[in-house]
C-alpha positions as CSV (number, residue, x, y, z in Angstrom):
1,X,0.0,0.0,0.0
2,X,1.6,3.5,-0.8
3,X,2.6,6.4,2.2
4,X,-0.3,7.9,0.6
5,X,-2.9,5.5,1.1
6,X,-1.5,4.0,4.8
7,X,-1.6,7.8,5.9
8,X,-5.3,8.5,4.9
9,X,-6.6,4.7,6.4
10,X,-4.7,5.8,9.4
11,X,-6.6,9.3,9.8
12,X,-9.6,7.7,8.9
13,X,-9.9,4.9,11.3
14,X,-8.5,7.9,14.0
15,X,-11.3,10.2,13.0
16,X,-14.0,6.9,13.7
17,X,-12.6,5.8,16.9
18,X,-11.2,9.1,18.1
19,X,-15.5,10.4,17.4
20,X,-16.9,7.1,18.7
21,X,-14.6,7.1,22.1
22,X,-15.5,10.6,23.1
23,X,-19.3,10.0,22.8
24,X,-18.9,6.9,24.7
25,X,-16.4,8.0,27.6
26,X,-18.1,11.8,28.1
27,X,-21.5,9.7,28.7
28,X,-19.7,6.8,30.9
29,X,-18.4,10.1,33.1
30,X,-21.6,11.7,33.2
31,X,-22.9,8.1,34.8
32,X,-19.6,7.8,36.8
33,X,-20.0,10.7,38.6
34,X,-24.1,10.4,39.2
35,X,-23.6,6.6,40.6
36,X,-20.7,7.9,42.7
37,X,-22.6,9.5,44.8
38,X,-25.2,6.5,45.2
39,X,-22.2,4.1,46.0
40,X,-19.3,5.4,47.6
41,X,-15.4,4.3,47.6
42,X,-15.9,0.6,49.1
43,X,-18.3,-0.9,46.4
44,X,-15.8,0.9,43.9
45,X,-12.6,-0.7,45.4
46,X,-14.4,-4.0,46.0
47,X,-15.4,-4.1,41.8
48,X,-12.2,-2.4,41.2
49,X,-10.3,-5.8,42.8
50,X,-12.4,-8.3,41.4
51,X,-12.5,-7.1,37.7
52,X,-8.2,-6.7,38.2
53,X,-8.4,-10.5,38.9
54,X,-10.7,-11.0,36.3
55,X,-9.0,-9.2,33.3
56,X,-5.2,-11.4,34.6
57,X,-7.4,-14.5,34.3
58,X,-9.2,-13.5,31.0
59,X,-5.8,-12.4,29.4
60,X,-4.1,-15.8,29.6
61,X,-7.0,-17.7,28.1
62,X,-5.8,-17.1,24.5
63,X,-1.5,-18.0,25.5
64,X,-0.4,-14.3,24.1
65,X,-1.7,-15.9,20.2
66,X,-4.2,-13.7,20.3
67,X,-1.9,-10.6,19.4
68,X,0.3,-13.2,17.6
69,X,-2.7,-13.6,14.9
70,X,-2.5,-9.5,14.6
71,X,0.7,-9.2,13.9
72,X,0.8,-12.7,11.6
73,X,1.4,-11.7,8.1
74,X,-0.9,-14.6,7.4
75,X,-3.6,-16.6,9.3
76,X,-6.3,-19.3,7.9
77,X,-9.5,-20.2,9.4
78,X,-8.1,-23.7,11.3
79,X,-5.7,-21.2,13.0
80,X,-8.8,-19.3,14.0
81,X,-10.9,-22.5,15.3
82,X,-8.3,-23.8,17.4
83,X,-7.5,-20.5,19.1
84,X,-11.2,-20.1,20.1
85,X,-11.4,-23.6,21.2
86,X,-8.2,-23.3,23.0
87,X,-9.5,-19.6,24.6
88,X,-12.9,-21.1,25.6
89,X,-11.3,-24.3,27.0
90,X,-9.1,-22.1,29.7
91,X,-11.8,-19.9,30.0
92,X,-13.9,-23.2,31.1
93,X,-11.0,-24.1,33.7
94,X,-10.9,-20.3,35.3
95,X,-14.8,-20.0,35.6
96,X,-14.7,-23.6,37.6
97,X,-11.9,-22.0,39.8
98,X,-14.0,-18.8,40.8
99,X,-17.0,-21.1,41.1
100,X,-15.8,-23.6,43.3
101,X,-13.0,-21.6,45.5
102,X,-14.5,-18.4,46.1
103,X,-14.0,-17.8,49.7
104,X,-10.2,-19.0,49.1
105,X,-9.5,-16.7,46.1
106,X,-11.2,-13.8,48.6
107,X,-9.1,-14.5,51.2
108,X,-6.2,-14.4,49.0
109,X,-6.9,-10.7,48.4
110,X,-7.8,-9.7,52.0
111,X,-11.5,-8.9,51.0
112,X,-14.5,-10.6,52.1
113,X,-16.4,-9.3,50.1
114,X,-15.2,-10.7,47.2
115,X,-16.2,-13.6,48.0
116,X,-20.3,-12.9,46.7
117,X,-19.3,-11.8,43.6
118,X,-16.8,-13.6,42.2
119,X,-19.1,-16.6,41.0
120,X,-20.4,-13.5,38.5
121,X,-17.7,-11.7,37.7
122,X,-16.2,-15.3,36.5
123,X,-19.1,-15.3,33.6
124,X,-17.2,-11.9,32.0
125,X,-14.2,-15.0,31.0
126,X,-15.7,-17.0,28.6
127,X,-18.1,-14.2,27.4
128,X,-14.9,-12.5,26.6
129,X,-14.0,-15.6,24.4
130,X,-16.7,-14.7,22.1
131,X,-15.5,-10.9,22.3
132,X,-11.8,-11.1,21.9
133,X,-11.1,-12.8,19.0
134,X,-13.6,-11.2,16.7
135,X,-12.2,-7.7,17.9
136,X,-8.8,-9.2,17.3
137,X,-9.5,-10.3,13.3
138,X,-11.4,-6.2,12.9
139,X,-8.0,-5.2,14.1
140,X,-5.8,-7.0,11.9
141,X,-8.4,-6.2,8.9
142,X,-8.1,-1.9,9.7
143,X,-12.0,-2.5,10.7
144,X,-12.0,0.4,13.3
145,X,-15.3,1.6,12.3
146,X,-16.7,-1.5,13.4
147,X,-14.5,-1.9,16.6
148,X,-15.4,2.1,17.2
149,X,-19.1,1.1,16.9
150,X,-19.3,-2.2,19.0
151,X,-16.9,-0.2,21.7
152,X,-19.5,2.5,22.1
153,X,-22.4,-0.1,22.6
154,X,-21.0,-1.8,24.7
155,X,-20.3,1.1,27.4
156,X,-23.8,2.6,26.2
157,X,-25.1,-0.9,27.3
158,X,-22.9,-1.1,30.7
159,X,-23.5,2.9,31.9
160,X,-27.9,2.2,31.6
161,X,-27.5,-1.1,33.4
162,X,-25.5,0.8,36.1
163,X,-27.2,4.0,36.2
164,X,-30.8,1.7,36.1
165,X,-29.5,-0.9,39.1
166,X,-28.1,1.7,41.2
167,X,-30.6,4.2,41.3
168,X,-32.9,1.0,42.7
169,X,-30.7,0.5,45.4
170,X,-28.9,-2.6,44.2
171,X,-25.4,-1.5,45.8
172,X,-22.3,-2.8,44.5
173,X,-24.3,-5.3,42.1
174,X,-25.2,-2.4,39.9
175,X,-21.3,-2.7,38.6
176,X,-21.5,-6.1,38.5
177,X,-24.3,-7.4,36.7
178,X,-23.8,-4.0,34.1
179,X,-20.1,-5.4,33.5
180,X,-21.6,-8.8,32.8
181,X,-24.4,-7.0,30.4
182,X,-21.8,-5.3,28.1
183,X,-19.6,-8.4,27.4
184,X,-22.7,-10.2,26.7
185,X,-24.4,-7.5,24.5
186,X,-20.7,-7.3,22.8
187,X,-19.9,-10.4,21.9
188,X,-23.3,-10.9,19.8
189,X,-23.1,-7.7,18.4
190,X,-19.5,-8.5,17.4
191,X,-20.1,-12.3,16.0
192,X,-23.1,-10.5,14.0
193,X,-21.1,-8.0,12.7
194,X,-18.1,-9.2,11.8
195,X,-19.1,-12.5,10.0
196,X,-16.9,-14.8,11.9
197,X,-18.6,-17.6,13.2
198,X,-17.1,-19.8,16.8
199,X,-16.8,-23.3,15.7
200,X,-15.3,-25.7,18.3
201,X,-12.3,-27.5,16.3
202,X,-8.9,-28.0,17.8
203,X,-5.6,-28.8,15.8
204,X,-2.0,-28.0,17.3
205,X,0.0,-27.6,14.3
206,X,-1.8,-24.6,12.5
207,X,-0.9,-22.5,16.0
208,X,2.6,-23.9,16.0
209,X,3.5,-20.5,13.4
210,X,1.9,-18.2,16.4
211,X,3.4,-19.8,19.4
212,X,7.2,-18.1,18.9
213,X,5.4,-14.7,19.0
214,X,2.9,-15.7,21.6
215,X,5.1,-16.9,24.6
216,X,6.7,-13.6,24.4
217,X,3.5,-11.7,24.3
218,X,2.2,-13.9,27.2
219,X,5.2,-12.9,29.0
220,X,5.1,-9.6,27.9
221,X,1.3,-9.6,28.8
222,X,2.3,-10.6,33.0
223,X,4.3,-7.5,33.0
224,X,2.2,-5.6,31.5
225,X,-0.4,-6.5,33.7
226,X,1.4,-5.7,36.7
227,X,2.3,-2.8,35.7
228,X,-1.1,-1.4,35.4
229,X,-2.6,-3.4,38.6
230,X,0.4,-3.6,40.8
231,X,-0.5,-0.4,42.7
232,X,-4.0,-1.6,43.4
233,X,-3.4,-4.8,45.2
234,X,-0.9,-2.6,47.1
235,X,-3.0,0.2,48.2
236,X,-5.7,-2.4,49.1
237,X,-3.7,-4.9,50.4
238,X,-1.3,-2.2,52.4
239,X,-4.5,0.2,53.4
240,X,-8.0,-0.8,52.5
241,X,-10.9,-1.6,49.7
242,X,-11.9,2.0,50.5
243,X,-8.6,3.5,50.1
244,X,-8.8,1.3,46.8
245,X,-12.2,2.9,45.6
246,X,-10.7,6.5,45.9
247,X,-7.0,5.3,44.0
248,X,-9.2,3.6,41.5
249,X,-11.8,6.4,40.6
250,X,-8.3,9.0,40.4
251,X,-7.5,5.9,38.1
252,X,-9.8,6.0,35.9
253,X,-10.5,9.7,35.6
254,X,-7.0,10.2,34.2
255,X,-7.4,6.9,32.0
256,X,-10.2,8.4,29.9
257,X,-8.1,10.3,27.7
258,X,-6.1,6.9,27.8
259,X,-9.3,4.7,26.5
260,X,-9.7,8.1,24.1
261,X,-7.3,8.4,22.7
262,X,-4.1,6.0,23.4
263,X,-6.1,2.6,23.0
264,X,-7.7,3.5,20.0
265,X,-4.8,5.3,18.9
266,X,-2.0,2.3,19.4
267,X,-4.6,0.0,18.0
268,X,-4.4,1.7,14.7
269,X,-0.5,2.6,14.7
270,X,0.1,-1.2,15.9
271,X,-1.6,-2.0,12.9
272,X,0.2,0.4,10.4
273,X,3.7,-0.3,12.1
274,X,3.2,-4.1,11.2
275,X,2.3,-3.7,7.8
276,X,5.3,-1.5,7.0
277,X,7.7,-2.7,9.5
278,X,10.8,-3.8,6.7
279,X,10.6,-0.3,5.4
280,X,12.7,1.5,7.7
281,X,12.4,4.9,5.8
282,X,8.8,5.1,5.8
283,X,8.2,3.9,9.2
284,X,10.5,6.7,10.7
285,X,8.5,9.1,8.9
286,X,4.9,7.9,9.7
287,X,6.6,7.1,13.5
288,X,7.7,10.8,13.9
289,X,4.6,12.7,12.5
290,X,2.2,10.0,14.6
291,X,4.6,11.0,17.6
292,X,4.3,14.8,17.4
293,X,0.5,14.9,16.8
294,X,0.1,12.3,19.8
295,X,2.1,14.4,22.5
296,X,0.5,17.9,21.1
297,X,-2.5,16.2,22.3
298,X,-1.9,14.2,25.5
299,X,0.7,16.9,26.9
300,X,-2.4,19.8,27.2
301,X,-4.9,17.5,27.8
302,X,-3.5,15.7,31.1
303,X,-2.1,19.2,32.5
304,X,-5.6,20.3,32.2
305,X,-7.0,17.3,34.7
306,X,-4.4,17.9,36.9
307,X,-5.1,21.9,36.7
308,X,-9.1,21.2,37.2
309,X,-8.9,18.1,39.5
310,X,-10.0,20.2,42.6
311,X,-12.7,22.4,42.0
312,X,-14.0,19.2,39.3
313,X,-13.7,17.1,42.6
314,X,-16.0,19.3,44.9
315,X,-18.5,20.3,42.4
316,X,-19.4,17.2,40.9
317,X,-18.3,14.3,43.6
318,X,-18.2,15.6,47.3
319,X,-16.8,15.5,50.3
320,X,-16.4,11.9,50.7
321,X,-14.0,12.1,47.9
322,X,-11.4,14.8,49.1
323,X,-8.9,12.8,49.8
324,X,-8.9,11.3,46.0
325,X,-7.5,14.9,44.5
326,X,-3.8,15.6,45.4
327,X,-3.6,11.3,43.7
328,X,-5.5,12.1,40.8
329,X,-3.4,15.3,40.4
330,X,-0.1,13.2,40.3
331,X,-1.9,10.2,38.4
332,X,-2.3,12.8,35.5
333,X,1.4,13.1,34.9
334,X,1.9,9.2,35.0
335,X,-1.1,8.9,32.7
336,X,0.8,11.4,30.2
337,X,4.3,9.5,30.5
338,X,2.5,6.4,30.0
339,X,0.7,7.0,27.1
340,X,4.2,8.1,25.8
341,X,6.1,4.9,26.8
342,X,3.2,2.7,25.5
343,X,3.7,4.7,22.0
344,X,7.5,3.6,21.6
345,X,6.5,0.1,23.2
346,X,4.1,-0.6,20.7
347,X,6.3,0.4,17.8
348,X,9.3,-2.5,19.3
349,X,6.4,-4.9,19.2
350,X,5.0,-4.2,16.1
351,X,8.4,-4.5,14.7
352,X,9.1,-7.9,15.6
353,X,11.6,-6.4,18.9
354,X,9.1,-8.3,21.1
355,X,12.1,-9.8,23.2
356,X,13.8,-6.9,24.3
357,X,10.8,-5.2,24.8
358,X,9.5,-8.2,27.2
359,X,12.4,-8.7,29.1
360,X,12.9,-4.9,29.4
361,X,9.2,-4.5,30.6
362,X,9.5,-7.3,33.4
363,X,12.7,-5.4,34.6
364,X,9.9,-2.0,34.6
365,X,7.1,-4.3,36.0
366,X,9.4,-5.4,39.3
367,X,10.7,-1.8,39.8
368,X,7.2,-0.3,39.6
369,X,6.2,-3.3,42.2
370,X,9.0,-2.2,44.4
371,X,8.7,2.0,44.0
372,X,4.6,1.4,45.1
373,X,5.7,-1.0,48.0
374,X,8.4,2.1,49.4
375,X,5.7,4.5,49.0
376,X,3.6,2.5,50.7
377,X,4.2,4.2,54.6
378,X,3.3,7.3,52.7
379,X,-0.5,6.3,51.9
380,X,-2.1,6.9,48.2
381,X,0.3,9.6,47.6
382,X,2.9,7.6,47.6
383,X,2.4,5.0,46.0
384,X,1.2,7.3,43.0
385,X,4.2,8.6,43.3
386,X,6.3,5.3,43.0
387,X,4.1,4.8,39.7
388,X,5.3,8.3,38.2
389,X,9.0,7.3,39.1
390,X,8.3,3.9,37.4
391,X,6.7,5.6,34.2
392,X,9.7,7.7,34.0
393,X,12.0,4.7,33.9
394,X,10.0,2.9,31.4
395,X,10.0,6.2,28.9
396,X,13.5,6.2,29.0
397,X,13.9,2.4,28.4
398,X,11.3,2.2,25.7
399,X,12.6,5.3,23.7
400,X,16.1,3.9,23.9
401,X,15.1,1.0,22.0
402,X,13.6,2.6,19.4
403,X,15.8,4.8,18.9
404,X,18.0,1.2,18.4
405,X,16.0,-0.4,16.3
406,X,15.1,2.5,14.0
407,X,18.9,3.8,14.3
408,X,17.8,7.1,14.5
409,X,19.3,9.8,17.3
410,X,16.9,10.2,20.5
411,X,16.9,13.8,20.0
412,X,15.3,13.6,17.0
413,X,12.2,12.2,19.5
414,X,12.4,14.4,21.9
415,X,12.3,16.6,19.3
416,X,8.7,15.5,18.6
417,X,7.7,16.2,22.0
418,X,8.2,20.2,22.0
419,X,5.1,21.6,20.4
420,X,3.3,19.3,23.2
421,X,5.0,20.8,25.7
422,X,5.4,24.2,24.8
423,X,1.5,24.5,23.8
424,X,0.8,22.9,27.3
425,X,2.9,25.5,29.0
426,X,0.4,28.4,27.2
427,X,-2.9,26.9,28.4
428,X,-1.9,26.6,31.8
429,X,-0.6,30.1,32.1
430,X,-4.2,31.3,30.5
431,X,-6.1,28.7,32.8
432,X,-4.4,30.0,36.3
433,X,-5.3,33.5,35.3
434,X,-8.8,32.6,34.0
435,X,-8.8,31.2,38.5
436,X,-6.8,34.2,39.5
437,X,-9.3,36.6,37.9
438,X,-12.6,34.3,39.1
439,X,-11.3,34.1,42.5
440,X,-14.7,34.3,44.8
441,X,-17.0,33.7,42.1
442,X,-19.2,30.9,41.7
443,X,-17.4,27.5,41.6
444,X,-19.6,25.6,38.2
445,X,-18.7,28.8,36.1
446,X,-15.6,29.8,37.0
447,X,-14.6,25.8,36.1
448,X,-16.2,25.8,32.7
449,X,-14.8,29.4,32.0
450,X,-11.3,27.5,32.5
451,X,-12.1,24.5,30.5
452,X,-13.1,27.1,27.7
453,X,-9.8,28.8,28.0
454,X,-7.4,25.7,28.2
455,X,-9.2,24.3,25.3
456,X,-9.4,27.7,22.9
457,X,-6.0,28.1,23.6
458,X,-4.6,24.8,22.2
459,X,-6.7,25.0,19.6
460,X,-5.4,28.4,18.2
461,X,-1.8,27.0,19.1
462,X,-2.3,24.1,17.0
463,X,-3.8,26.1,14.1
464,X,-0.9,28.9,14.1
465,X,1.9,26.9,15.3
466,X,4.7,27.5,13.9
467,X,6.5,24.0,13.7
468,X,6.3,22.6,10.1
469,X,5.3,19.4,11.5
470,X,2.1,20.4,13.1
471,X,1.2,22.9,9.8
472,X,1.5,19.4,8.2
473,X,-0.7,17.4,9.8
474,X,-3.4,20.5,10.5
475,X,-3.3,20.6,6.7
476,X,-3.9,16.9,6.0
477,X,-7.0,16.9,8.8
478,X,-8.5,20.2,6.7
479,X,-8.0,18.1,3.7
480,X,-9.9,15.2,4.7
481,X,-12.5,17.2,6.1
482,X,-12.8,19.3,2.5
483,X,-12.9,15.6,1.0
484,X,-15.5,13.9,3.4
485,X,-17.5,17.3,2.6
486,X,-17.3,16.6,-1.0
487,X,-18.0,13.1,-0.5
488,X,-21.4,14.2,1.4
489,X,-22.6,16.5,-1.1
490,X,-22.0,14.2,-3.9
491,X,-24.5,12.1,-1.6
């Protein structure tokens, strides 16, 4: 496919699930923040544990050959069967482990409470079967129109159930029963939509191609894992389920622009980087362009949570969830730093470096492990603070072999990052004097009068900014926008 053509599927499939995310996430918040009042930090920590166990258990169901099929330059449909009857198989195996061992697992995890609902939570494995490896052939096939769509139903589907179940009183079972709802709902929408059919047919030898590739995304997949979870089963462990519920919303108020924009994002560039990963040239181009647009994004974006996190705190949550702000401040800048490393890391996989990115990334998981457990005697703040130290370390490592593998000079990356920065640095100088000159008005106002500002401002920094780069790629969005115009009026 030309540099042409990869460039314009690539903005294409970012416009879709780029549109498609922000619908979905801005109405998940809207429910987040309603049902957190009706719920409290305890039921959030409590679901926040189980589904961390859930998602390990789910994740080594397909062996890592899940994201060996992605990256496979080709697969048949026996490869397909046997994965799925492999996947559903372990799947079988974990579901009879929650089912028959709950109060063990529980106690495991120093929650009792755990106990009730794992039994349900266990369903989300093999539902996830069904959901996983359709999403996973729309991936490899550039569908990200359909994985936009089935994405937004499902958190459509999972926000009603929870708004619905927890406004009649149903507790912590609201998040329970909704997170059982949306894999359901998904995985039929998904086999409907994407054609692919589960057939139960297992042969060894058409996996034998993806096994090489799969151990070492299993692997990679364990530290990966810890390194997102690692600091929950350490503040709940080391504090409390409660303490848990606060570190977990901060979580996942700084994740959105994650499941935004990096997911969808590193979905499509994982995609494009494994088509044209023997073309060194062209990969450092699209690499360095995708690079620049990505930081002048997340740079402005996760200052402004950290700027707002206060006054968004008190307005729209309460008191009882004070002591979740100076986290989710800090949180923002590890959320910003991991978007970053994830973009390098994703490049090294993509490109076949899948060893030394593994072996690099347990080295990162166990550091990250040890940082949380010494921050530990300092409460949340601590801990979030041993995650930011691990993020840095991670950057470094993960830009350091790309830099190897593409044999181009690390400035030439950092490089990428200054519009980011520099247009970050402009909005938060407008937003504190937007505060300073709103000091003692009314709190809803004066926040959205900030919002306005931060936003306008990297909008008109990104329209006149004065790196070639960014006039590039503000160009090529206007052009697709003139052509998609065209396009419609033709209709």
């Amino acid at each position: 496919m030309a540099m042409k053509s990869y460039g314009q599927q690539t903005r294409r499939s970012a416009y879709w699930s780029f549109s498609a995310k922000c619908v979905q996430q801005l109405f998940s918040l809207v429910v987040t923040l309603y049902v957190a009042r009706l719920l409290g930090p305890k039921d959030f920590g409590v679901m926040a544990l189980g589904m961390a166990i859930v998602v390990y258990l789910n994740g080594l169901t397909s062996f890592g050959m899940t994201g060996a099929m992605i990256n496979s330059d080709d697969i048949d449909v026996r490869q397909i069967d046997a994965l799925f009857t492999l996947n559903l198989s372990a799947s079988a195996l974990f579901v009879l482990l929650l089912f028959v061992f709950p109060q063990e697992m529980a106690a495991l995890f120093n929650s009792n409470e755990l106990a009730a609902v794992f039994p349900v939570l266990s369903l989300i494995i093999p539902l996830s079967t069904f959901y996983n490896l359709p999403m996973a052939l729309m991936r490899r096939n550039m569908d990200f129109k359909g994985h936009s769509l089935v994405d937004f139903f499902q958190y459509v589907a999972v926000s009603a159930v929870i708004l619905v179940m927890a406004m009649s009183g149903f507790g912590i079972w609201s998040l329970v029963i909704a997170q059982l709802a949306g894999y359901a709902l998904s995985a039929v929408a998904l086999i409907v939509y994407s054609g692919w059919r589960p057939r139960l047919r297992f042969e060894m030898k058409p996996l034998e191609g993806l096994l090489e590739f799969g151990v070492w995304e299993l692997l990679r997949y364990n530290v990966v894992y810890i390194n997102n979870y690692a600091s929950y089963f350490v503040v709940s462990g080391g504090i409390s389920p409660t303490h848990l519920g606060l570190y977990d919303r901060a979580s996942s108020f700084t994740n959105l622009p994650y499941k935004i924009m990096h997911l969808q994002f590193s979905s499509i560039m994982f995609s494009v980087f494994s088509r044209i990963k023997n073309d060194r040239e062209r990969i450092v181009r699209v690499f360095n362009k995708s690079l620049t647009a990505y930081a002048s994004i997340i740079f402005p974006v996760m200052s402004g949570i950290a700027l707002v996190s206060d006054q968004f705190t008190r307005i729209f949550l309460g008191n009882e969830w004070l002591d979740m702000i100076p986290v989710l401040q800090i949180l923002s800048l590890y959320a910003a730093l991991k978007m970053l490393s994830g973009f390098f890391g994703n490049l090294n996989i993509s490109c076949k470096n899948y060893k030394k990115q593994s072996m690099v990334e347990l080295i990162q998981a166990a550091a990250k492990l040890c940082l949380c457990l010494a921050g530990l005697k300092f409460g949340m703040i601590g801990v979030a603070a041993g995650v930011v130290l691990s993020a840095f370390l991670s950057l470094a490592v993960n830009i350091h072999l790309a830099a190897s593998h593409l044999n181009s000079p690390r400035r030439d990356f950092f490089a990428m990052l200054v519009p980011g920065l520099i247009g970050s640095a402009f909005m938060t100088a407008a937003v504190l004097l937007v505060r300073a000159a709103c000091q003692g008005g009314r709190p809803l106002p004066c926040l959205s009068l900030e919002i306005l500002t931060g936003a306008t401002v990297i909008v008109f920094w990104n329209l006149f900014c004065p790196f070639p780069v960014i006039r590039e790629i503000v160009a090529e969005i206007f052009g697709d926008l003139r052509n998609s115009a065209k396009v419609g009026g033709r209709g």
